[in-house]
C-alpha positions as CSV (number, residue, x, y, z in Angstrom):
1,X,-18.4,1.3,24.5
2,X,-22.3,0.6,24.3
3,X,-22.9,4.0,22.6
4,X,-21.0,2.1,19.7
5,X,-23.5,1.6,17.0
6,X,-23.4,0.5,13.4
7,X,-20.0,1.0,11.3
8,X,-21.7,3.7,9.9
9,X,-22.4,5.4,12.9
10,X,-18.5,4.4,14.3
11,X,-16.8,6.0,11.6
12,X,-16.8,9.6,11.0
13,X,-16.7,10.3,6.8
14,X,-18.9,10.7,3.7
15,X,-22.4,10.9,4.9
16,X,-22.9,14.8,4.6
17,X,-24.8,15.2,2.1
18,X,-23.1,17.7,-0.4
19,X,-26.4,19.9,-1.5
20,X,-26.8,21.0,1.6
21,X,-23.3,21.9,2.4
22,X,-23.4,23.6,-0.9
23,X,-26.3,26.3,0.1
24,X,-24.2,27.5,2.8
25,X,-21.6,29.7,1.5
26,X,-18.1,30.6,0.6
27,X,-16.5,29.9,4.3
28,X,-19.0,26.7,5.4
29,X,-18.8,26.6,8.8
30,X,-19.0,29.4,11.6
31,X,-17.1,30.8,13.7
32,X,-14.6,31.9,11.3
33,X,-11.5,30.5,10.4
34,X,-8.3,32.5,12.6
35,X,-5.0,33.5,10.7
36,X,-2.6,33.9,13.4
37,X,0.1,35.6,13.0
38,X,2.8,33.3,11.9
39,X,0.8,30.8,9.7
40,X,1.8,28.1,7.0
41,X,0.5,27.5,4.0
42,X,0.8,23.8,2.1
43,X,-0.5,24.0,-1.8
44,X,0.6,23.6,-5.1
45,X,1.6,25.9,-8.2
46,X,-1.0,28.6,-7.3
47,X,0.8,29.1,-4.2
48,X,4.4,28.1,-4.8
49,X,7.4,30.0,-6.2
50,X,9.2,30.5,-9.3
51,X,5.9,30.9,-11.3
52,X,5.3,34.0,-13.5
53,X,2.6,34.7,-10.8
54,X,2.5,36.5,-7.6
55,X,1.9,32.9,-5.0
56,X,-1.7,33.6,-3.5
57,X,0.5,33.4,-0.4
58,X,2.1,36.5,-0.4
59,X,-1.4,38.4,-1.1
60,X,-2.9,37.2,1.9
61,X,0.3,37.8,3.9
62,X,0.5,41.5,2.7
63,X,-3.1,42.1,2.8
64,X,-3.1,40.9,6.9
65,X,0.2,42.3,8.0
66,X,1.1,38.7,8.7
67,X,4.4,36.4,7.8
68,X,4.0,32.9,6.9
69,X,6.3,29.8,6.1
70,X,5.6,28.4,2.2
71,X,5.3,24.5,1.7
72,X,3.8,24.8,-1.4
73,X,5.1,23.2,-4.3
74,X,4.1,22.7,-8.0
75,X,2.2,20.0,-8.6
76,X,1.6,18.2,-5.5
77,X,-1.6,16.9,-4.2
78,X,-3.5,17.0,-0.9
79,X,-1.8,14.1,0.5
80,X,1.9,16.2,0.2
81,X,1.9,17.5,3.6
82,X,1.4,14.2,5.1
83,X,3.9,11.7,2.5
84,X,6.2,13.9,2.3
85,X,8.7,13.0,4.9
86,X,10.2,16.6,5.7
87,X,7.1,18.2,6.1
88,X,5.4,15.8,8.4
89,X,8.8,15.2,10.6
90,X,7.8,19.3,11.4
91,X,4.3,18.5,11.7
92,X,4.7,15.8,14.4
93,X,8.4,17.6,16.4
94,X,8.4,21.2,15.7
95,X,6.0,22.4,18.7
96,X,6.5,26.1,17.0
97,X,3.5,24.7,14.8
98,X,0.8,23.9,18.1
99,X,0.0,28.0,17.8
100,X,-0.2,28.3,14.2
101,X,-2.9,28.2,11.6
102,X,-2.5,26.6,8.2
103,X,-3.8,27.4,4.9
104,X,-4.3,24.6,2.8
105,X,-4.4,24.9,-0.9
106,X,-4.9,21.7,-3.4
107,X,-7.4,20.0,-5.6
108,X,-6.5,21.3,-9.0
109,X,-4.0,18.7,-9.8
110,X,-6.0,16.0,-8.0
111,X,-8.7,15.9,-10.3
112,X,-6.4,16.2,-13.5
113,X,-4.4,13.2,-11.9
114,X,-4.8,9.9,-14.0
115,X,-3.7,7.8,-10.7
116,X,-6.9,5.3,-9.0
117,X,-7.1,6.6,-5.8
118,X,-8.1,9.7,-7.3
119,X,-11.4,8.2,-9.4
120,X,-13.1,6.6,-6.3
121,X,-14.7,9.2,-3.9
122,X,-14.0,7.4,-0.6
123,X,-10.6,6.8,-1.2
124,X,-9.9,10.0,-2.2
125,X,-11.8,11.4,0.7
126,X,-10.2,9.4,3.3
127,X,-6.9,10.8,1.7
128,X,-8.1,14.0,2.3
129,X,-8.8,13.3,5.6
130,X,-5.3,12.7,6.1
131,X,-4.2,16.0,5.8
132,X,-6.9,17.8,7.3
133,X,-6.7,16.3,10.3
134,X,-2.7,16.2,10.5
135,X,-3.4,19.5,9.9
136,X,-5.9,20.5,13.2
137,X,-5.2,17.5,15.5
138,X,-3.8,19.1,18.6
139,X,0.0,17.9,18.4
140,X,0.4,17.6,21.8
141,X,-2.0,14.8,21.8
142,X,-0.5,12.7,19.0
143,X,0.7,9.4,19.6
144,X,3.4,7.9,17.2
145,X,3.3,4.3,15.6
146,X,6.5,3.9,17.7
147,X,4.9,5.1,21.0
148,X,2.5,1.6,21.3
149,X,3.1,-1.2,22.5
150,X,4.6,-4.3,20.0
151,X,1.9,-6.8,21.0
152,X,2.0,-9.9,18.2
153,X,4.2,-9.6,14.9
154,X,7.7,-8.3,13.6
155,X,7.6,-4.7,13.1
156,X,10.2,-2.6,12.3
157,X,11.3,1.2,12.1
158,X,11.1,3.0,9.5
159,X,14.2,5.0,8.9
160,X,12.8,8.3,6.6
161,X,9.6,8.3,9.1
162,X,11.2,7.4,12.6
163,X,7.9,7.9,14.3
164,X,6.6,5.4,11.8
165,X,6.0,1.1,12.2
166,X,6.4,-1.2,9.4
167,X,4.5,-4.3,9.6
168,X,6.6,-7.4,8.3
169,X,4.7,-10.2,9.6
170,X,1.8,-12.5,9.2
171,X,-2.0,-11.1,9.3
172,X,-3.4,-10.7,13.0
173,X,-0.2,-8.9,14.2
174,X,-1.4,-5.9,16.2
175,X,0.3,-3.2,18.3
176,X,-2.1,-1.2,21.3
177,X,-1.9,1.6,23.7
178,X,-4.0,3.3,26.0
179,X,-5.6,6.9,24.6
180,X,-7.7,9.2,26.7
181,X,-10.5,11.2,24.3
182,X,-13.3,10.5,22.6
183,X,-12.2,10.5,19.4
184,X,-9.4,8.8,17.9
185,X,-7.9,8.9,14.5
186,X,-5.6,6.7,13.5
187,X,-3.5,7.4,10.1
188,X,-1.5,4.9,7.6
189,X,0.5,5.2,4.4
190,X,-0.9,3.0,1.5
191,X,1.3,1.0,-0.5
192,X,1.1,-0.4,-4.0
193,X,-0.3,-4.1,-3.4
194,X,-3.8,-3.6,-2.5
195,X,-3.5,-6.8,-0.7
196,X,-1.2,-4.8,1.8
197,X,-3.4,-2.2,3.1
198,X,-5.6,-4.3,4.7
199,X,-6.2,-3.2,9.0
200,X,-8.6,-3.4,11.7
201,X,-8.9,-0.8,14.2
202,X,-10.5,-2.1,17.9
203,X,-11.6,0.1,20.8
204,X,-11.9,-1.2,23.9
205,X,-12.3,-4.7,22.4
206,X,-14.3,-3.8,19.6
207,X,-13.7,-4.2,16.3
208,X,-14.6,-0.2,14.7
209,X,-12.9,-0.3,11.6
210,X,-12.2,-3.1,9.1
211,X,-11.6,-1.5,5.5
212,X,-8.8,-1.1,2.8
213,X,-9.0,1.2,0.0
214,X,-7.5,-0.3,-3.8
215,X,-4.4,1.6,-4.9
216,X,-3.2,0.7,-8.7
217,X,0.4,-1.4,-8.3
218,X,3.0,0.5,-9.9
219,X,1.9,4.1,-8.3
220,X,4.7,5.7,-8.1
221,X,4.3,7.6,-4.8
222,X,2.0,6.7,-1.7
223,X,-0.8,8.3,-0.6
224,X,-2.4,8.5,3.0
225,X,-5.3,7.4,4.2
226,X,-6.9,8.0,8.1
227,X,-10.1,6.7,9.6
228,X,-11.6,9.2,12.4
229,X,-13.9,7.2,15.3
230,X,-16.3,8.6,17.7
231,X,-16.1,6.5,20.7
232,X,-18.7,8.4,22.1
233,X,-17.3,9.2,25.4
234,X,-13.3,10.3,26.8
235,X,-12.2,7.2,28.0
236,X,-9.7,6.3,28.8
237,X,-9.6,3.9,25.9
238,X,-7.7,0.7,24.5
239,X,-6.6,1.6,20.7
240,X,-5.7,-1.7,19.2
241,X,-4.3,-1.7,15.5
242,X,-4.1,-5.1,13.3
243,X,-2.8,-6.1,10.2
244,X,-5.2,-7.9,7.9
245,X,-2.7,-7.6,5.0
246,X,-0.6,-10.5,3.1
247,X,2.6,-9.3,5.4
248,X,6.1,-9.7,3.7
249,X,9.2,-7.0,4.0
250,X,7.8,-3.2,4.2
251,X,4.0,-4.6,3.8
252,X,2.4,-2.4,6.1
253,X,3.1,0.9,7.1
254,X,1.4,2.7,10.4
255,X,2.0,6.5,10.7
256,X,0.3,8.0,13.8
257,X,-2.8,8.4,16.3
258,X,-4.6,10.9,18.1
259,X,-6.9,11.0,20.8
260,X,-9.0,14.1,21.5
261,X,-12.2,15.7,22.6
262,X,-14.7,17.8,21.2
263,X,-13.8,21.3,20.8
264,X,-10.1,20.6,21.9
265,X,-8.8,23.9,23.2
266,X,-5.1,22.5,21.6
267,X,-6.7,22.0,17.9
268,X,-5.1,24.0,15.0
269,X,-7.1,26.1,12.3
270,X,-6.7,25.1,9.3
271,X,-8.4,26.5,6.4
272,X,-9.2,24.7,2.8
273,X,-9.1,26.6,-0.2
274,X,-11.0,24.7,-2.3
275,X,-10.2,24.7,-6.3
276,X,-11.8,26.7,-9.0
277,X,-14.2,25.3,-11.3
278,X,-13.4,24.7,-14.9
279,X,-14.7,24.5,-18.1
280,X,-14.4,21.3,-19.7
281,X,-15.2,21.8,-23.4
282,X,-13.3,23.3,-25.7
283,X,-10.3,23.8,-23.4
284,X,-6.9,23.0,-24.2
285,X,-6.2,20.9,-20.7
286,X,-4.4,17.5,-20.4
287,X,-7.2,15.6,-18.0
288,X,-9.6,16.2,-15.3
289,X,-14.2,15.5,-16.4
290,X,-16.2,17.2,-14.5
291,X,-16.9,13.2,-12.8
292,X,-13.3,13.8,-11.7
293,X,-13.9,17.1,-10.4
294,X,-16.7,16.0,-8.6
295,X,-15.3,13.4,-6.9
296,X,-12.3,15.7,-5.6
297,X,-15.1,18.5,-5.0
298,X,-17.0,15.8,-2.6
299,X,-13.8,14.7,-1.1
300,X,-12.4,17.7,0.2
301,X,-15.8,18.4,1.6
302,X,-17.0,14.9,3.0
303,X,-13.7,15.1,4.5
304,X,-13.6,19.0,6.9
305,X,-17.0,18.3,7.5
306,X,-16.0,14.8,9.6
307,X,-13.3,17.1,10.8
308,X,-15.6,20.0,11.3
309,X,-18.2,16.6,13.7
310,X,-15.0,16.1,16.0
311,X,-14.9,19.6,16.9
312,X,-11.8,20.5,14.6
313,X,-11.7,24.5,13.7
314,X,-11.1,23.0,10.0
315,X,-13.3,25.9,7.9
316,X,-13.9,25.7,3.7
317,X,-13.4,28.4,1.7
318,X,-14.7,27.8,-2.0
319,X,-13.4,30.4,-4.5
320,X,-16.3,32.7,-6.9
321,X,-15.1,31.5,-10.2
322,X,-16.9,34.5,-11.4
323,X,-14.2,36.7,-11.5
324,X,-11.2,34.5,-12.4
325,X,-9.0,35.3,-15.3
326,X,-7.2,32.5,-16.6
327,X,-3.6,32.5,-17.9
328,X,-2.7,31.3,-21.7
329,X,-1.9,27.9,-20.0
330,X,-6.1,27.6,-19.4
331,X,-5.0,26.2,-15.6
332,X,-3.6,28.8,-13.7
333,X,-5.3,32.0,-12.9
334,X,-3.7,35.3,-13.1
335,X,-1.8,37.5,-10.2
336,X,-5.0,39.7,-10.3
337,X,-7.5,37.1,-9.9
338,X,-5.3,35.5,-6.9
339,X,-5.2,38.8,-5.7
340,X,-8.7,38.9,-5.9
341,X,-8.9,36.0,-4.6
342,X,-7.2,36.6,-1.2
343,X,-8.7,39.5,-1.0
344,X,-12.4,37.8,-0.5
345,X,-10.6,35.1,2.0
346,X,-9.5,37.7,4.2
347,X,-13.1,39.0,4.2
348,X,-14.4,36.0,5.9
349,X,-12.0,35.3,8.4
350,X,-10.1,36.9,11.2
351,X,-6.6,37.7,11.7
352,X,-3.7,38.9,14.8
353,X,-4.0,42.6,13.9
């Protein structure tokens, strides 16, 4: 573990710096992203049903020849794939998913949302992180809360996660297990005392990750947060996870690790659609500055690109606002411009012909 340096160095997350990311296109990073040809897609109203809109979905499916399963629902944010218990039960047991990419849709309703997490960039980020790397880690390689061993501490199962720990005893409890890669993520579900979501992560007896990110009490739904470490070489390693928090019934809530190596061949593409750009003035929206905007903007970037330093096929796509034709509602584009739009992702990826 000598090639551990400062926590900055340890932890993979927001030091890319955004203007230079910015310069380098509509799909970021090369090689291209791969729809294979079963794929899911995770989003919210711009790709769910029951809108008066064609799902941007079904465009890309018809334009490739391809079928693909729709998570998307109205609404959501980018944590949904990861809090919401049905989708991430599939994401960690159904091993139909290991050979299938994912499109990833959100950001429009995270930067109109009014909840804290949202306003502070690495909060957000490492929520964002969350997904994205749920999304790409290779499942084969993840190791559930359950799976480590109960070291110090009372904790529990949790019955609508049952790969999930709760924590219900004093600070210092820990759990640990052996991981072979050279990175390792480790992911948690925050809960409404602040006070709570509180953890250290240690490596091979050193301490890589001391941190807890403010969430407003009263939230009414949790949000994910996951840290991503570069150990610097494969290991094996001893992943140790503590609870700094306050303890008490439910207080802490561990979801998941993974343990990988660069280029994994077992990683999943995923792709993130990034949202369009409004106009703020003179529009007849119901929240979201542009300060919001940019935080979510910098999120869901900050956030592939530490995938995209791991060696995860995790690919941007930002959207030409250019040629997007708004609804009456002033947030939803038209069928057209989705159709549009899918057409220009197709253009910069591949696809199982």
């Amino acid at each position: 573990m000598s090639r551990l340096g400062p926590y900055n160095q340890r932890q993979i997350d927001g030091d890319f710096v955004l203007t230079e990311l910015q310069k380098l296109g509509n799909l970021v990073f090369a090689p291209k992203f791969h729809l294979t040809k079963e794929w899911v897609l995770h989003g919210d109203s711009l790709s769910g049903t029951g809108f008066p809109w064609t799902p941007l979905g079904d465009f890309i499916r018809d334009i490739t020849n391809t079928t693909y399963t729709n998570n998307a629902i109205g609404g959501r944010c980018i944590e949904y794939p990861v809090v919401e218990d049905d989708l991430m039960a599939a994401l960690m047991t159904d091993f139909s998913l290991a050979n299938k990419s994912t499109v990833c849709q959100f950001g429009v309703n995270d930067y109109r949302s009014l909840l804290t997490l949202y306003k502070n960039q690495y909060a957000y980020q490492q929520n964002a992180l969350s997904t994205l790397l749920t999304l790409s880690v290779p499942q084969n390689k993840i190791i559930t809360a359950q799976e480590f061993e109960i070291r110090t501490g009372t904790w529990v199962d949790f019955a609508a996660r049952p790969w999930a720990l709760q924590n219900t005893s004093r600070a210092g409890s820990y759990i640990e297990t052996t991981v072979v890669g050279r990175f390792i993520s480790v992911c948690f579900i925050l809960l409404s005392d602040a006070s709570n979501n509180l953890w250290s992560i240690n490596v091979d007896g050193v301490e890589v990750n001391y941190n807890t990110i403010p969430k407003l009490v009263g939230e009414n739904f949790g949000q994910s947060f996951s840290v991503l470490i570069d150990t610097g070489e494969s290991g094996p390693h001893v992943l140790r996870i503590v609870s700094r928090g306050a303890g008490g019934a439910g207080s802490q809530w561990v979801d998941y690790a993974c343990a990988f190596d660069y280029n994994d061949p077992d990683a999943r593409n995923v792709l993130m659609v990034l949202p369009y750009v409004y106009d703020y003035q003179g529009r007849g929206d119901t929240g979201g500055s542009i300060d919001d905007y940019n935080i979510v903007m910098g999120g869901l970037k900050n956030a592939a690109e530490a995938c995209k330093k791991a060696g995860l096929p995790v690919f941007l796509y930002q959207p030409d606002n250019a040629s997007v034709l708004y609804r009456d509602d002033f947030i939803h584009p038209t069928s057209t411009s989705l159709n549009i739009l899918a057409k220009d992702i197709v253009k910069g990826i591949t696809y199982a012909e």
